[in-house]
C-alpha positions as CSV (number, residue, x, y, z in Angstrom):
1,X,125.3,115.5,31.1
2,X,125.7,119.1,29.6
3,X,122.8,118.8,27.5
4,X,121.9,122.2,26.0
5,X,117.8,122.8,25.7
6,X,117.0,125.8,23.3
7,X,113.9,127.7,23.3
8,X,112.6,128.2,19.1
9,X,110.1,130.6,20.0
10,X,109.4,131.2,16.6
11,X,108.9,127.3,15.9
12,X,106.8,127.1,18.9
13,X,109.5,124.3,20.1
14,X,112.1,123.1,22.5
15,X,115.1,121.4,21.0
16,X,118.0,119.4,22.6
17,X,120.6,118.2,19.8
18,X,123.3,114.9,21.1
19,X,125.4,113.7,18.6
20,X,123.8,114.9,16.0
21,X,120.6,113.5,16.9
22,X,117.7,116.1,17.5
23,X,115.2,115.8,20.0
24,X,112.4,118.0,20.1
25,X,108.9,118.8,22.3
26,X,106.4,121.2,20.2
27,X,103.8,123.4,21.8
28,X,101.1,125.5,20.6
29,X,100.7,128.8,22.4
30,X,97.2,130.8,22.2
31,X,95.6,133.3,25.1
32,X,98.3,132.5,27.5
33,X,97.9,128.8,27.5
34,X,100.6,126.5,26.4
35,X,99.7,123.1,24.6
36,X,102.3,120.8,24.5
37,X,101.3,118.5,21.5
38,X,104.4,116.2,21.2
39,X,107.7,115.2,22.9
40,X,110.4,113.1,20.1
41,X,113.5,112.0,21.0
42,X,115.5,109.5,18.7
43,X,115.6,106.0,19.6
44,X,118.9,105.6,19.7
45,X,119.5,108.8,23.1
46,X,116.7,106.9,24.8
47,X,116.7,106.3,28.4
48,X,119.1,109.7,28.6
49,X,116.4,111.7,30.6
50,X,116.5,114.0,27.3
51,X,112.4,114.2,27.4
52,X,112.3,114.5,30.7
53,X,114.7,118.3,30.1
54,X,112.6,119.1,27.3
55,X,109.1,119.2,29.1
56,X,110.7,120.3,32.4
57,X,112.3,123.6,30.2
58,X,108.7,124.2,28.7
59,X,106.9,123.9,32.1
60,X,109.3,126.3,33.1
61,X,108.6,128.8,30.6
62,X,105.1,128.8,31.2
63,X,106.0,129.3,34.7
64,X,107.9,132.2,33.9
65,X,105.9,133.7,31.8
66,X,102.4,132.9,33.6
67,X,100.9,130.9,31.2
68,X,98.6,127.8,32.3
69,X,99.3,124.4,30.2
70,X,97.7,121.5,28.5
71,X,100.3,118.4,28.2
72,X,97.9,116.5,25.2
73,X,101.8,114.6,24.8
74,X,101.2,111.7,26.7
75,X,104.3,112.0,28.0
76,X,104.3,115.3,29.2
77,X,100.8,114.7,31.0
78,X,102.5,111.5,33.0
79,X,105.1,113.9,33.5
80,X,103.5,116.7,35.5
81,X,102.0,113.5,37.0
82,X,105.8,112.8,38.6
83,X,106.5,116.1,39.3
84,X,103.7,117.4,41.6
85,X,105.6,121.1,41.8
86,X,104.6,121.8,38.2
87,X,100.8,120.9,38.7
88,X,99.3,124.3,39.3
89,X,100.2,125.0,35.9
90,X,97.6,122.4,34.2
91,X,94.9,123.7,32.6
């Protein structure tokens, strides 16, 4: 698709932008753990997989960067559910 995730570290966010449309998923980070407290994407890019690149982007950060995380997002908690390879990151 050629979808571009950026990293806001500053916003403590992930944001994919289609169209003009902005998708987002926000975290909180405190003592190397990684709270990811919502995932938004608009109604009208849903079904694209968009939410899917945004939690997979912060699961990789925390990966990178050894932090542990708490997916509070329901969406990101059945995600790590479907991706098994992410799990040893759950806090």
């Amino acid at each position: 698709m050629g979808s571009l995730v950026r990293h806001e570290e500053a916003a403590q966010s992930f944001e994919i932008e289609i169209e003009g449309q902005r998708g987002y998923l926000d975290y909180e980070l405190a003592d190397g753990v990684m709270t990811i407290t919502h995932t938004v994407v608009p109604e009208a890019l849903a079904g694209q997989g968009l939410a899917g690149q945004l939690t997979e982007q912060a699961f990789e950060l925390a990966r990178q960067r050894g932090w542990k995380v708490v997916p509070v997002c329901s969406f990101a908690a059945a995600w790590v559910e479907r991706h098994p390879d992410y799990a040893e990151l759950v806090d």
